[in-house]
N, C-alpha and C positions, 0 to 999 in steps of 0.2 A: 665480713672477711672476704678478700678478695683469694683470687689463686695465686696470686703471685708473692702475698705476702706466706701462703704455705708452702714456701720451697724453701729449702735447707740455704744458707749463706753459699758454700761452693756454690753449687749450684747455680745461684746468682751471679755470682762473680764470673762464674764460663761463660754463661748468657750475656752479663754484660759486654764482656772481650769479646764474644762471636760476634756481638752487635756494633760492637767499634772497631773490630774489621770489618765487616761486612760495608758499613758506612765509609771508612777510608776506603776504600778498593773503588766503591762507586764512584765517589768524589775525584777519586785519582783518573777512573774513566773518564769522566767526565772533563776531566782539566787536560785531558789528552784530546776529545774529539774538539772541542773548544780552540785548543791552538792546532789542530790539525794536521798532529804528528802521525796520524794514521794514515796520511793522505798518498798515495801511488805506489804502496808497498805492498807486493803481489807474495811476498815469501808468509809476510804475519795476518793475510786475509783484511786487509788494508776496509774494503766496503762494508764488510760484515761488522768488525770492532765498530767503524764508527754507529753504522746502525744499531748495536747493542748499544753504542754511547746517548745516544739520542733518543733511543727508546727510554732507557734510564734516568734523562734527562726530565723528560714528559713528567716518566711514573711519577718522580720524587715530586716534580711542581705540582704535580695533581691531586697527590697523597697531601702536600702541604696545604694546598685548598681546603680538601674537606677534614681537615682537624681542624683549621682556621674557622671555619667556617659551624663548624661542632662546638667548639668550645663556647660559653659565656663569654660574653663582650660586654667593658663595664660603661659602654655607652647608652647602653638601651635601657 
């Protein structure tokens, strides 16, 4: 029995939603510093977003590595 199957349905479902925004929000960062809307805008902190963009950018390919890389591969 895992923890996640002992949580109530609500429960679940806000966790799902908190997880699929928290994911668009990222992705939307991300599709920002990529086209380079952040770029020479000194009022919204223009250097900083992209760096948060980038940094976000890393984690997620990196997080994607090591699941990839965790999980069974049905070539072996």
């Amino acid at each position: 029995m895992t923890a996640r199957s002992s949580l109530s349905t609500p429960v679940r479902i806000v966790l799902r939603l908190l997880a699929a925004v928290v994911w668009t929000v990222l992705g939307l960062l991300a599709y920002f510093v990529c086209q380079g809307m952040f770029g020479g805008n000194r009022q919204i902190h223009s250097q900083l977003l992209t760096t948060l963009g980038m940094i976000a950018i890393a984690l997620t390919g990196g997080i994607t590595w090591i699941v990839d890389e965790r999980r069974p591969h049905d070539d072996e």
